[in-house]
N, C-alpha and C positions, 0 to 999 in steps of 0.2 A: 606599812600595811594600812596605818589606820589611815592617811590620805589619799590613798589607793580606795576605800572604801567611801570618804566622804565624795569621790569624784565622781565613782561608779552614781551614786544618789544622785549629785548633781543632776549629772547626767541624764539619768532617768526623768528626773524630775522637767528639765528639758525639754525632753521628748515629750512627756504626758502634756505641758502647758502648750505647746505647738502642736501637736496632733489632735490636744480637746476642740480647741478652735475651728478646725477643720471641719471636725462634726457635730459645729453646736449647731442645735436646732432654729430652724428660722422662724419666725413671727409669719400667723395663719392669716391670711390675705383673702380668705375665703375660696370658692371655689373658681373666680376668674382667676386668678395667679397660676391656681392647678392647669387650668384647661391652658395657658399660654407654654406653663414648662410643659406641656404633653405636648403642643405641637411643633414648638423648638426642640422637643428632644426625637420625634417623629419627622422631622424636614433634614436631622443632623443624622440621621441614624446609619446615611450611606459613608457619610465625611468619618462617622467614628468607627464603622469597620473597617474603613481603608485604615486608620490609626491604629489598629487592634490588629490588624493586618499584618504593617510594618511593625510594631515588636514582636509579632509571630515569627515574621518570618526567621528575623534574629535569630531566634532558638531552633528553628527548622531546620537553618542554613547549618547551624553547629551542629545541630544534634547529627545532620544527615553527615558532615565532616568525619565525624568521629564512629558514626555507627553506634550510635545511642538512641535509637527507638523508643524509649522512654522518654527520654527529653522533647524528642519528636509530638509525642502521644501530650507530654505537656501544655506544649506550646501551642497544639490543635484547640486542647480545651479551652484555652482561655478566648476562644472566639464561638462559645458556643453560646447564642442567643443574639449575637449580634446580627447572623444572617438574618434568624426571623424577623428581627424590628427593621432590616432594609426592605424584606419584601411585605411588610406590614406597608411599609413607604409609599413603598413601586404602587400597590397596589389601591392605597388612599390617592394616587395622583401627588403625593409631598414630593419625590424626588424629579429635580429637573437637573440636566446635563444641558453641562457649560456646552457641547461640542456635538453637534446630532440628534437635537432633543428629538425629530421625528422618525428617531429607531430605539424607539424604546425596548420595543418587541425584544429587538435585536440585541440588545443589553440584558432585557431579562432573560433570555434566553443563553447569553453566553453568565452571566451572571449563576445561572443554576448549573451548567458545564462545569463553572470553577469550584463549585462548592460539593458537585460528583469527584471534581479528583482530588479535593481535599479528603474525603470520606475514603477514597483509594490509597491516598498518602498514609491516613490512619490505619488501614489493615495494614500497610506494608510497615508501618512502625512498629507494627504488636509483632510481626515475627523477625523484627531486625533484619530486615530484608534492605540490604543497600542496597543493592543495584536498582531494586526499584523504586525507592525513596530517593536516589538521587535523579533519577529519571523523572520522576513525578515531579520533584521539585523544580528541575526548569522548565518543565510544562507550565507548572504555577506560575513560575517569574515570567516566563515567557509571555504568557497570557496576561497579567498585571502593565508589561509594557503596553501588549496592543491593544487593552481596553482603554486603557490612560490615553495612550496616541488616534484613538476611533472619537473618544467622551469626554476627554479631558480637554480643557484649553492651557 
């Protein structure tokens, strides 16, 4: 029991010395460094919701499996605010596609499409509604192909 105990510490102690690291604070560079990570994190911001996207979907695709609406409703939130820093993007001029930059329109336009049937997805997870959560759902994936195959190289 007692090296059961000194392991758990270890252990812990482990984690804190690896996870401080993570979030020690960086040395203040003034306010050029600011304005560089504001435009690299505003040109990435389309690249990090497709990534916030793909672990979404993850839990989407199970929750919708199992009829877990909950999980659903999870997996929604953790993509909230990344829409708005894409069209924060769109609309500074930051984001450029690899594959048809002169339809843009035509991006932000299905761009806001996709994020109506996510907000659809969401009501149909609050009443555990499979049929139309799985429905919704390869509308989403569907649509994630043929934006990738219009924009994407």
């Amino acid at each position: 029991m007692k090296n059961l105990l000194k392991f758990a510490v270890l252990i812990i102690v482990a984690l804190f010395l690896t996870t401080s690291r993570a979030y020690a604070v960086e040395p203040d560079h003034g306010d050029h460094k600011r304005h560089d990570q504001a435009a690299v994190t505003t040109a990435n911001a389309l690249i990090d919701e497709m990534r916030a996207l793909d672990a979404a979907f993850r839990d989407i695709v199970s929750g919708v499996a199992v009829n877990d609406g909950h999980k659903v409703l999870l997996a929604i939130e953790t993509l909230h605010g990344s829409m708005e820093k894409t069209r924060h993007a769109l609309h500074a001029g930051e984001v450029k596609l690899s594959r048809n930059p002169h339809k843009m329109k035509e991006f932000e336009k299905f761009d806001k499409e996709f994020h109506g049937e996510l907000e659809a997805l969401a009501r149909a997870a609050e009443r555990d509604d499979r049929k139309v959560m799985a429905s919704l759902t390869k509308k989403l994936l569907d649509g994630c192909v043929r934006c990738h195959g219009e924009f994407r190289k």
